[in-house]
C-alpha positions in Angstrom: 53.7 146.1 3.5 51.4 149.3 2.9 52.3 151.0 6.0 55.9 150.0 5.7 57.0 151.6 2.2 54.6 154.6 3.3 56.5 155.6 5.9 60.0 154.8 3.9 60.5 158.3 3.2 60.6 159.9 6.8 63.6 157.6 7.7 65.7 157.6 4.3 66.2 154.4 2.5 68.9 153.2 4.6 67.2 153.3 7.5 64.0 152.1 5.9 66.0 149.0 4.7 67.4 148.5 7.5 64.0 148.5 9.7 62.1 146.4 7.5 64.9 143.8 7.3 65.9 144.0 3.7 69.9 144.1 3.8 70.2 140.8 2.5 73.6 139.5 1.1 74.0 137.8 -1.8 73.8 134.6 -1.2 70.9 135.3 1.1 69.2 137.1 -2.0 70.0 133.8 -3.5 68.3 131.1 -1.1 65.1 133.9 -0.9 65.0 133.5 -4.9 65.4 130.3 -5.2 62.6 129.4 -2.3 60.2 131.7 -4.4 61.1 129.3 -7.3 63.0 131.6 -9.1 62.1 133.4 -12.2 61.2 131.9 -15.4 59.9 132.5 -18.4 56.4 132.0 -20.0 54.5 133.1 -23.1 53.0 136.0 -23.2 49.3 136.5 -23.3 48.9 138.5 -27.1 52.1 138.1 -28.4 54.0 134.9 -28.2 56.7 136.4 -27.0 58.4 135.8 -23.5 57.2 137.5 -20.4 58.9 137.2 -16.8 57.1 136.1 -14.6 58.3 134.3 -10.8 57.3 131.1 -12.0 54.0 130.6 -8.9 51.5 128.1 -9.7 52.1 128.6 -13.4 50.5 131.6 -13.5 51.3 134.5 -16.6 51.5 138.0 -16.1 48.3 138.6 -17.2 46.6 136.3 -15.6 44.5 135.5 -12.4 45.8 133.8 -8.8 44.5 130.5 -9.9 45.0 127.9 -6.7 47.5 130.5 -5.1 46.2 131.7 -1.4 46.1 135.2 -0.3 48.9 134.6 2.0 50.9 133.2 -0.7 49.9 135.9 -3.4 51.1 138.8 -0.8 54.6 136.8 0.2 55.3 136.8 -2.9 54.8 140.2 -3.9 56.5 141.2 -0.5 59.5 139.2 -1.5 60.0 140.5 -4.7 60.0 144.3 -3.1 62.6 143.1 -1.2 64.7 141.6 -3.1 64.7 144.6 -5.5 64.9 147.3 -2.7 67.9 145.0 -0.8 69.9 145.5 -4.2 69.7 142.4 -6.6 72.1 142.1 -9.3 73.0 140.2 -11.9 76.2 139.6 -13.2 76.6 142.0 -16.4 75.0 145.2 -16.7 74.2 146.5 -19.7 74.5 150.3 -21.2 77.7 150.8 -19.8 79.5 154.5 -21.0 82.4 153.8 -23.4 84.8 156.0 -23.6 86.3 156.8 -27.0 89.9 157.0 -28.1 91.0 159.7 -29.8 92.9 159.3 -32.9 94.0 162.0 -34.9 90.9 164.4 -33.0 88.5 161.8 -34.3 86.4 160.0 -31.4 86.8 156.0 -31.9 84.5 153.6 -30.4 84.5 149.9 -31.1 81.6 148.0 -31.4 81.5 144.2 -32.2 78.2 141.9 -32.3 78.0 138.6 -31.2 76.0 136.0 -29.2 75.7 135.7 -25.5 74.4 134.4 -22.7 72.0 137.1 -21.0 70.8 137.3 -17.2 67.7 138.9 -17.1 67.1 138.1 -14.0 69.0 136.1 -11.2 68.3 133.4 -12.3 66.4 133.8 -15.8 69.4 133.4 -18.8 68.5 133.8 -22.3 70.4 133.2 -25.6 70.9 137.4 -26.6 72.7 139.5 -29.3 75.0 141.9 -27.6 77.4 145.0 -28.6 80.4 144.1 -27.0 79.1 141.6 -24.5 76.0 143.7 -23.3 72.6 144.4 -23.6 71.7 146.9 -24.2 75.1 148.0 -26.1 77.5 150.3 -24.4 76.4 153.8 -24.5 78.2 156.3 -26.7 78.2 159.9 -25.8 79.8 162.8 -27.9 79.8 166.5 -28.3 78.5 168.4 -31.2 80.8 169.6 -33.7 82.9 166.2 -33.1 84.0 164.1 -35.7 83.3 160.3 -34.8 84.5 156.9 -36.4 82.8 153.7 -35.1 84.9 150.1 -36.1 81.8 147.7 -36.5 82.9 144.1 -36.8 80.1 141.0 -37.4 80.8 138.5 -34.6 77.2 137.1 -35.4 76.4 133.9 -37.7 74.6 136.3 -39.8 74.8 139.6 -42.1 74.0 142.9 -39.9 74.7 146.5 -39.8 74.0 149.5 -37.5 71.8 152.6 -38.1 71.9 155.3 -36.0 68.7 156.1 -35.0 68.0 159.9 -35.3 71.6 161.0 -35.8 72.2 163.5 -38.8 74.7 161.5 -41.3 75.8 161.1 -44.6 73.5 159.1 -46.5 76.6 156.3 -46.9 76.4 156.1 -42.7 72.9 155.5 -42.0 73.2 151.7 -42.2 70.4 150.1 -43.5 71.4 147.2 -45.5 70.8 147.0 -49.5 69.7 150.6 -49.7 73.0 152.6 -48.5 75.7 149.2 -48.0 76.0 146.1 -48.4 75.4 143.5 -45.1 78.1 143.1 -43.2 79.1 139.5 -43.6 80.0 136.8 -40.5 83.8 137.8 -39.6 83.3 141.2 -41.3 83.7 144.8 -40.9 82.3 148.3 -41.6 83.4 151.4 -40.7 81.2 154.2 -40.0 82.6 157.6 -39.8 80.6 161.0 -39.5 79.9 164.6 -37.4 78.0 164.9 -34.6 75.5 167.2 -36.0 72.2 167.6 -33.8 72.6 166.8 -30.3 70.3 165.3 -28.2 69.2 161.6 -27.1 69.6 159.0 -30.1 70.0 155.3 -30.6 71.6 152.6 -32.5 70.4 149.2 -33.6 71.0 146.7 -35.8 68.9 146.9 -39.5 69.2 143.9 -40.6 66.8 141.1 -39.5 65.8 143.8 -37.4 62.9 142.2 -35.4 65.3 139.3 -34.5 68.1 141.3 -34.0 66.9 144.4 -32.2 64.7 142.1 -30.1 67.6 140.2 -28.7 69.5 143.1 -28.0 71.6 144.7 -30.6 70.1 148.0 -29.5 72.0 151.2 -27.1 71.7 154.8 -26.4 74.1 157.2 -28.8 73.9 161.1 -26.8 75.2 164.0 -28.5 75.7 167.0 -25.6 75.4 170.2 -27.2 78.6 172.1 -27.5 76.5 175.6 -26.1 74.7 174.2 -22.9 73.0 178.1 -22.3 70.1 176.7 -23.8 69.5 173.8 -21.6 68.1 173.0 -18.5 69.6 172.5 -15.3 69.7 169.1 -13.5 72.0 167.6 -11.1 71.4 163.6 -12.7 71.4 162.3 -16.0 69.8 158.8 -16.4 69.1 156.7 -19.5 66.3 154.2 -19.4 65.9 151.8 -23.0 62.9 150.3 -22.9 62.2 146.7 -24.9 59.8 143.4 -25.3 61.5 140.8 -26.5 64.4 139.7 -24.5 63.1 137.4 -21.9 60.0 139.7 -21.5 59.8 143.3 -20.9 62.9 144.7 -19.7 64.6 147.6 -19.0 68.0 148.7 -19.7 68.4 144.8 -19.9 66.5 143.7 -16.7 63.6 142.6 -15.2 62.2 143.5 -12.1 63.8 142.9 -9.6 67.3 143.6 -11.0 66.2 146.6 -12.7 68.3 149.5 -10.8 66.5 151.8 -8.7 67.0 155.8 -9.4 68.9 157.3 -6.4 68.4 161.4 -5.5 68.8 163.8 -3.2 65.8 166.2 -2.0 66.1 169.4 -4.5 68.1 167.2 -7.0 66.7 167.9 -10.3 66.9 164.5 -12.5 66.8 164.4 -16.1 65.6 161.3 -17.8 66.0 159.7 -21.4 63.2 157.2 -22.5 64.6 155.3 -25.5 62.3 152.9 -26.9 63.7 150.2 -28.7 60.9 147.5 -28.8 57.4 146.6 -30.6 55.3 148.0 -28.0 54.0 151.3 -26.6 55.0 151.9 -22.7 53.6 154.7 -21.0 56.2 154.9 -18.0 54.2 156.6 -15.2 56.5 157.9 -11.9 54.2 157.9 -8.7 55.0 160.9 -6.2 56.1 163.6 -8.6 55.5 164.8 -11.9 57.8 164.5 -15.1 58.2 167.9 -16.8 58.8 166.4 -20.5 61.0 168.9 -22.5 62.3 166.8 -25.7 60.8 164.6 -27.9 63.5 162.8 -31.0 66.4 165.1 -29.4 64.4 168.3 -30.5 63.4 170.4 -27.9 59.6 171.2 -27.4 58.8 175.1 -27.6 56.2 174.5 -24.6 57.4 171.7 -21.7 54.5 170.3 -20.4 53.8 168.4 -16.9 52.4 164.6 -16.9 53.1 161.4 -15.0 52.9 159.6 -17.3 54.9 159.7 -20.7 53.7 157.7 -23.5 56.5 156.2 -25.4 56.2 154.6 -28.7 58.6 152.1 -30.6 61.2 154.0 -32.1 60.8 157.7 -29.8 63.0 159.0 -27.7 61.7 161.6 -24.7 63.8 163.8 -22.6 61.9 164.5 -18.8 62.9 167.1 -15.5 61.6 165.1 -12.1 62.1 167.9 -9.5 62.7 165.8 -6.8 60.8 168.0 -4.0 58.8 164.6 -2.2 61.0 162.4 0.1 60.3 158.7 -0.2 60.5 155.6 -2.2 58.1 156.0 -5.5 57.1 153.1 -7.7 58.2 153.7 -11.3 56.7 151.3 -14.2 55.5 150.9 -17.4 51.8 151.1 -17.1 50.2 148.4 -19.4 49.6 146.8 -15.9 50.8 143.0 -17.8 54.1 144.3 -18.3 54.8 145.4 -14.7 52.7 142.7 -12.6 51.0 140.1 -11.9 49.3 137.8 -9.2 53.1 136.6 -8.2 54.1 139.8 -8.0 56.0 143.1 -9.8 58.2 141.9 -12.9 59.7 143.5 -15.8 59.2 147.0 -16.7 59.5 148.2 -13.3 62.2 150.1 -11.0 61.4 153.1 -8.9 62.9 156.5 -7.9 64.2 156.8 -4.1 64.1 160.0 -3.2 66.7 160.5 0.0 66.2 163.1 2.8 
């Protein structure tokens, strides 16, 4: 499997699928899956919450091969590679743009909260919070200077409210329940209605119950694009990647490994990337093959970018990151607290990668 993925980027990713044998269909994805036993989920090792893992011999993330034989221990990592490189998918993405309706030159988004059914994994559904059906909640972009109105209604069996997570608003808007409303009651509604002050990459989450809430996925990305772009950089893709720890494990943008989406560029694209963290834990994402020039840190732009591979991001931080994308090939991208991206069955979670097309 070594020499195959090494070679992946002289031949382009189609014709690296294609050569080792990975355009699976669906239902072939299917039978593969359910022959590795399919994903489930187990406890994890420090914090009682949910991990994914493929469900092997009973083995958790963390933990060691057990009774598993070589053989079996590298199938299964083979197959999970596969199934993750030949396009798995569940049935509802989450993070999905929403586009606003203008009324009256005010920006209107919808938002409602309410239980759902979440794949994490094909396979692997879990009981989840969702804005408007998804997890994580749609995301929200808007220009600065523009004058926004969000309808919030409680679909939940409890009270909630939404905060928006680094956004500049009137004290009466920054939704934190008890200190500037009252809870929004089952069946009821809140309106929150303010400028689009400081642009950059920001979030919104429930704040009330948050460590239940949040956790099961009342969580999104809110963007504010600067009205004067001269002071930006250049890049050709923008890509939002919200990171969490509760739902069903470690997840991004609502998945786990494999039906977390590969990033897709051209040589000499120029990506820019947006680390939201919305979880309890620390995940420093580290991109093999090229470096990340970070350039924003909480939507404020650093005076000094800097060049890493790995970005550190904490519970609550938001990081803004340039990948030139000068090295042709497909490059493993994953949270590097090695429990939350694999184990002796194989990559899971917190793990896609960026597939850099010649």
């Amino acid at each position: 499997m070594t020499s195959t993925i090494a070679g992946a980027g002289q031949v382009g990713r189609r014709g690296f699928l294609r050569r080792a044998g990975l355009a699976l269909g669906l239902p072939a994805l299917g039978g593969l899956l359910a022959a590795c036993g399919g994903p489930r989920l187990m406890p994890g090792p420090d914090t009682g919450a949910a991990s994914l893992g493929h469900g092997h011999g009973g083995v958790s993330p963390g933990g060691s091969a057990g009774a598993m034989s070589v053989d079996e221990m590298d199938r299964l990592h083979e197959e999970g590679v596969q199934a993750f490189l030949a396009g798995t998918r569940t049935a509802i993405e989450g993070g999905q743009p929403l586009e606003p309706r203008v009324e009256g030159g005010v920006k209107v988004f919808d938002l409602t909260a309410g239980p759902v059914q979440w794949e994490v994994s094909p396979g692997t559904v879990v009981p989840a919070l969702a804005y408007n059906g998804q997890v994580p909640g749609p995301e929200l972009r808007v220009t600065e200077g523009d004058r926004v109105r969000i309808n919030f209604t409680n679909a939940l069996e409890e009270s909630s409210a939404i905060h928006w997570h680094g956004v500049l608003v009137p004290n009466a808007m920054d939704g934190v329940t008890y200190i500037t409303q009252p809870p929004v009651k089952p069946g009821g509604r809140f309106t929150y209605e303010f400028v689009a002050r400081n642009p950059g990459t920001h979030m919104y989450h429930a704040h009330h119950n948050s460590t239940h809430q949040v956790g099961k996925g009342l969580l999104g990305a809110f963007i504010i694009e600067p009205r004067d772009r001269a002071g930006e950089p250049t890049y050709d893709l923008d890509r939002t990647m919200v990171l969490n720890d509760d739902l069903g494990g470690y997840t991004l943008n609502g998945k786990s490994f494999p039906a977390t989406r590969a990033i897709v560029a051209n040589l000499g694209q120029r990506l820019r990337l947006r680390y939201i963290a919305q979880g309890q834990m620390i995940h420093p994402m580290h991109l093999h093959g090229v470096p990340q020039r970070v350039v924003a840190r909480d939507g404020y732009w650093l005076p000094q970018p800097y060049l890493v591979d790995t970005v550190t991001v904490a519970p609550g931080e938001r990081w803004d990151v340039i990948v030139d994308c000068t090295e042709p090939g497909i490059w493993a991208f994953h949270c590097h607290v090695l429990s939350h991206a694999e184990s002796a069955h194989g990559m899971t979670g917190l793990v896609s990668a960026l597939i850099i097309e010649a």
